[in-house]
N, C-alpha and C positions, 0 to 999 in steps of 0.2 A: 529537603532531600539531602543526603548523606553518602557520600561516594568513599565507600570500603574498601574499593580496590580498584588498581588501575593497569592496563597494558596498552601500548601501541605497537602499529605495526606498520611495515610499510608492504602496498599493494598495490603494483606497477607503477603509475605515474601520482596515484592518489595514496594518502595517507588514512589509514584506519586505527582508529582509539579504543579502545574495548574497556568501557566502565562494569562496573558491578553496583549498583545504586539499590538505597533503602528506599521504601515508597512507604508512607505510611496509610495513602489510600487502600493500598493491597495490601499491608502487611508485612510486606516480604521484601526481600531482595529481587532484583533483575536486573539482568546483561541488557547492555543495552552498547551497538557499536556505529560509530559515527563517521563517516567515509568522509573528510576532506580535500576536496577538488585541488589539482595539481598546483595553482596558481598560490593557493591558501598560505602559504609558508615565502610564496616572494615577492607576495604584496600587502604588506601588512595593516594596512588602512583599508583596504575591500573589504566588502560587506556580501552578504550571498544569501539567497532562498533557501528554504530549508523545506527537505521533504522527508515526514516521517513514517514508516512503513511498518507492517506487522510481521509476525515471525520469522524475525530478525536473526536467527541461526542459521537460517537457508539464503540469505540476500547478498552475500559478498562473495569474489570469486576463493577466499582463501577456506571459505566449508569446505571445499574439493568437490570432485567429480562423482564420489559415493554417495554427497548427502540426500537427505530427500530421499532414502529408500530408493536412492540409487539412479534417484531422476535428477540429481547436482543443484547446485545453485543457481539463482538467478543471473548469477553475477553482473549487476547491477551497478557495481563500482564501473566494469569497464566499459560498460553499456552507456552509461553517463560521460565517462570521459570521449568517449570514441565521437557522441553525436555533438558535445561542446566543442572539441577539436573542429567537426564539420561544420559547427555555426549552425544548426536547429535547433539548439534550447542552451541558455547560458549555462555556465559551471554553478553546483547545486553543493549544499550539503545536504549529506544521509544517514539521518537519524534510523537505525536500524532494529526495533526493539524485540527482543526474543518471547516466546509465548511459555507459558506455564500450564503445569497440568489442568489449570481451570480454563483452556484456551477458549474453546465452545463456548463456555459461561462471559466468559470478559468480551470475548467478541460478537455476541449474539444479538446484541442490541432490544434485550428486556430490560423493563423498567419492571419494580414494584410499585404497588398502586400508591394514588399521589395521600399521602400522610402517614406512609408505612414509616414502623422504627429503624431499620433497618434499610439497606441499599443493595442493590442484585450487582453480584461480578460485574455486570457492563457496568454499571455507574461508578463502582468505584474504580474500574479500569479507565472510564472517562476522566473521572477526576483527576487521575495519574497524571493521563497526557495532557491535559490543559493547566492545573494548581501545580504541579511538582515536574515532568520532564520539560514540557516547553519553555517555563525561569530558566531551568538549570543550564539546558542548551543557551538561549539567549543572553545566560548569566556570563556562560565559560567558551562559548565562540562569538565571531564575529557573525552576527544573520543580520538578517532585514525582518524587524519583526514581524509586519501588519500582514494581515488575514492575506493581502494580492499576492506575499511572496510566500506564504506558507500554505502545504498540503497533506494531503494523509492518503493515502494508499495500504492496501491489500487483497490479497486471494483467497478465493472461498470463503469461510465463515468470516474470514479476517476484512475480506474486501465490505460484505456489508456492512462491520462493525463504523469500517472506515467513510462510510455513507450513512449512517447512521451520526456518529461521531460530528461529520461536517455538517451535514444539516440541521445541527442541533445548535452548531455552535458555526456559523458561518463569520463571525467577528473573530475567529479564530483562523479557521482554516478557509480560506477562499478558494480551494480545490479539491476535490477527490476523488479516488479511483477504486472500483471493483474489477477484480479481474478472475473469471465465472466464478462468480458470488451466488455459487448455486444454492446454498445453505439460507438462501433468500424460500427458496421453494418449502423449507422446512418452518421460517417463520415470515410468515407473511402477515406478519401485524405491519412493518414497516410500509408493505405494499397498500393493503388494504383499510390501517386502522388512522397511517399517519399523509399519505400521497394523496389516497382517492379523498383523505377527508379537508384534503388542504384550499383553499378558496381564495389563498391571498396573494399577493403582487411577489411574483421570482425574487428567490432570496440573491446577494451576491456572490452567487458560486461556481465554477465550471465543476463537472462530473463529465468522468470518463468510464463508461461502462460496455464488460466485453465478454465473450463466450467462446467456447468450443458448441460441437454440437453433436459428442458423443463421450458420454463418461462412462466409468469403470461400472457402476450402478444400472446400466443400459438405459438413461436417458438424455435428456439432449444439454448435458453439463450448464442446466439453467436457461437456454439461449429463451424459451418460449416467457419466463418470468424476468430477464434483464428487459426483455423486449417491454413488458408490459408497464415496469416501470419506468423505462426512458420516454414511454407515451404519456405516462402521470406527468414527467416533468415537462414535456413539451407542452401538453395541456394547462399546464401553471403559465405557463410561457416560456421557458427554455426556446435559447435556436441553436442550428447548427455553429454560432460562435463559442455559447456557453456549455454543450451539451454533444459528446461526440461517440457513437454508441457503435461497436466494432464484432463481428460476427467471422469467425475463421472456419470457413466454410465446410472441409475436409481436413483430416489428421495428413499427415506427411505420408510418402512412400520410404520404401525401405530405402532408395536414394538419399534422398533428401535427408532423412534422417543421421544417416552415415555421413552426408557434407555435413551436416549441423553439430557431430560429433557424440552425438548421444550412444550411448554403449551398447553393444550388438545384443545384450540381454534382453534390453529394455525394448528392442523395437518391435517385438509383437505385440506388448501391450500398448506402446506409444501408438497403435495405427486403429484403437479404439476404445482410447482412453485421452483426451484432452487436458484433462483436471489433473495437473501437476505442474510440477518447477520448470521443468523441461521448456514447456510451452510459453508457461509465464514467463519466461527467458527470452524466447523470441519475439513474443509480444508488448513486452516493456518499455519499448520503444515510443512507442504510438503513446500510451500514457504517460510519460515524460513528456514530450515535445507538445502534449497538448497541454498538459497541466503548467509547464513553463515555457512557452511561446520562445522565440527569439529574442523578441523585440521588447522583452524586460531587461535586455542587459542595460 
C-alpha cells in the first residue's frame, strides 16, 4: 500500500490523520481517516485497539452537522473519548474508511463461486482490509495487533459487510458490529447459506447486533432478520458475554430529538425513519463498550 497524500487535523481532545492510500485490491485510491486517542501523543510507548469502521466520511465530528443528507456525523471521535474519560471502554484507535461508488458491491458480502477467475467487490474489498490497510495501520501506529484487540464495525449494508468480513476471518478481527444491517434482508445468503448451514464449535468472536424498528422503506429497519441471525449464533453457542443484540424500540419525540440536536428539518423524518447517522450516533455507544470492555486496558 502507497500513501499519496497526507493531512492531519486536530479534533477536540483526539487527533485525526486523513490519508489518501493506493489499494491494489481495489484498484484505486481511498481516504481513509484515523482518530488518535487523546493520550496517543503523551505516552509514547502505549499500544491501543484498533477499530476499523465503514463509511468513513460520515464517522468523525469534523464532516459537520450537514453530512449524511443532513442526518450529521456519527461523531464517533467524541463518543469514544467521552466513555474513555468515564472508564467504560479503554482509549481506541479509529480506522475510519470511506466507501466508493462500488459501496453496495464491496460491502454486500458475495462471494463468486469457488474456482471463478475473478473476485466479486466484497472479496476484493476484504482483501484491502486484512493484506493492505491492517499492515499499513500496524505498520505506521502504535496498536495491539491480535484479533482480542481488533474489530470492524458498520451501518446498513456496511454493518453486514462487517459481519461477514469478521466471521470469515476471526484470527483477525475478534469483534464486530452491525448497526440496522438491514441490507441483510436483501441478501440473505449470509443468513441462510452461511449461519443456518454452520454446525461447528463458536468461533472466537464477540458481535454486536442492533436495530431500529421503523425505516424510511416502511419496514421494521431489519429488526425481525437481526433477530434471526443473533438466534443462529446463539444456537452455534454464542451467550450473552459474547453476543449482545440491541433493539431501539421507538424513534424519538420531537423533544427529545431537539435535546439531541438534530436539525428542525430533519425531525419529521427522524420520528419514522431510524436507518440513518443520527441514530447510529446515539447508539454507538453500546457497540463500543461492548466490543471493548473496560477491563482490556
Amino acid at each position: 500500500m502507497l500513501t499519496v497524500g497526507l493531512r492531519t487535523g486536530i479534533c477536540q481532545e483526539c487527533r485525526i490523520v486523513d490519508e489518501v492510500v493506493y489499494s491494489q485490491s481495489l484498484g484505486m485510491n481511498r481516504t481513509i481517516h484515523v482518530c488518535l486517542p487523546s493520550a496517543y501523543e503523551k505516552e509514547d510507548r502505549r499500544r491501543y485497539p484498533v477499530l476499523y469502521i465503514q463509511d468513513g466520511q460520515n464517522i468523525f465530528s469534523p464532516a459537520g452537522t450537514n453530512s449524511a443528507f443532513g442526518w450529521g456525523s456519527w461523531q464517533l471521535d467524541k463518543t469514544a473519548e467521552g466513555l474513555a474519560r468515564a472508564g467504560t471502554m479503554p482509549e481506541i484507535i479509529i480506522v475510519a474508511v470511506d466507501n466508493s461508488f462500488a459501496r453496495r458491491a464491496e460491502y454486500g458480502g458475495l462471494h463468486h463461486a469457488p474456482g471463478s477467475a475473478t473476485h466479486s467487490p466484497f472479496e476484493n474489498y476484504e482483501a484491502f482490509l486484512i493484506t493492505e490497510l491492517k499492515p499499513h495501520i500496524d505498520h505506521n501506529y502504535r496498536t495491539l495487533t491480535g484479533a482480542a484487540n481488533t474489530a470492524v464495525m458498520g451501518s446498513s449494508v456496511g454493518g453486514l459487510g462487517s459481519v461477514v468480513v469478521a466471521w470469515e476471518h476471526p484470527e483477525i478481527f475478534g469483534g464486530t458490529a452491525s448497526l440496522s444491517g438491514t441490507d441483510i434482508a436483501e441478501q440473505t445468503n449470509f443468513l441462510n447459506h452461511v449461519l443456518k448451514a454452520y454446525h461447528g464449535p463458536p468461533k472466537p468472536l464477540r458481535v454486536y447486533l442492533d436495530s431500529g424498528v421503523v425505516d424510511i422503506t416502511g419496514g421494521d429497519d431489519g429488526r425481525g432478520l437481526t433477530g434471526q441471525i443473533a438466534a443462529e449464533f446463539r444456537r452455534i453457542g454464542w451467550t450473552d458475554k459474547n453476543l449482545e443484540l440491541f433493539t431501539e424500540a421507538k424513534p424519538l419525540t420531537p423533544e427529545q430529538l431537539q435535546q439531541a440536536g438534530l436539525r428542525r428539518d430533519k425531525w419529521q423524518d427522524a420520528q419514522t425513519n431510524q436507518h440513518n447517522e443520527f441514530y447510529w450516533r446515539l447508539r454507538a455507544w453500546r457497540a463500543l463498550t461492548f466490543l471493548f470492555p473496560p477491563e482490556r486496558q
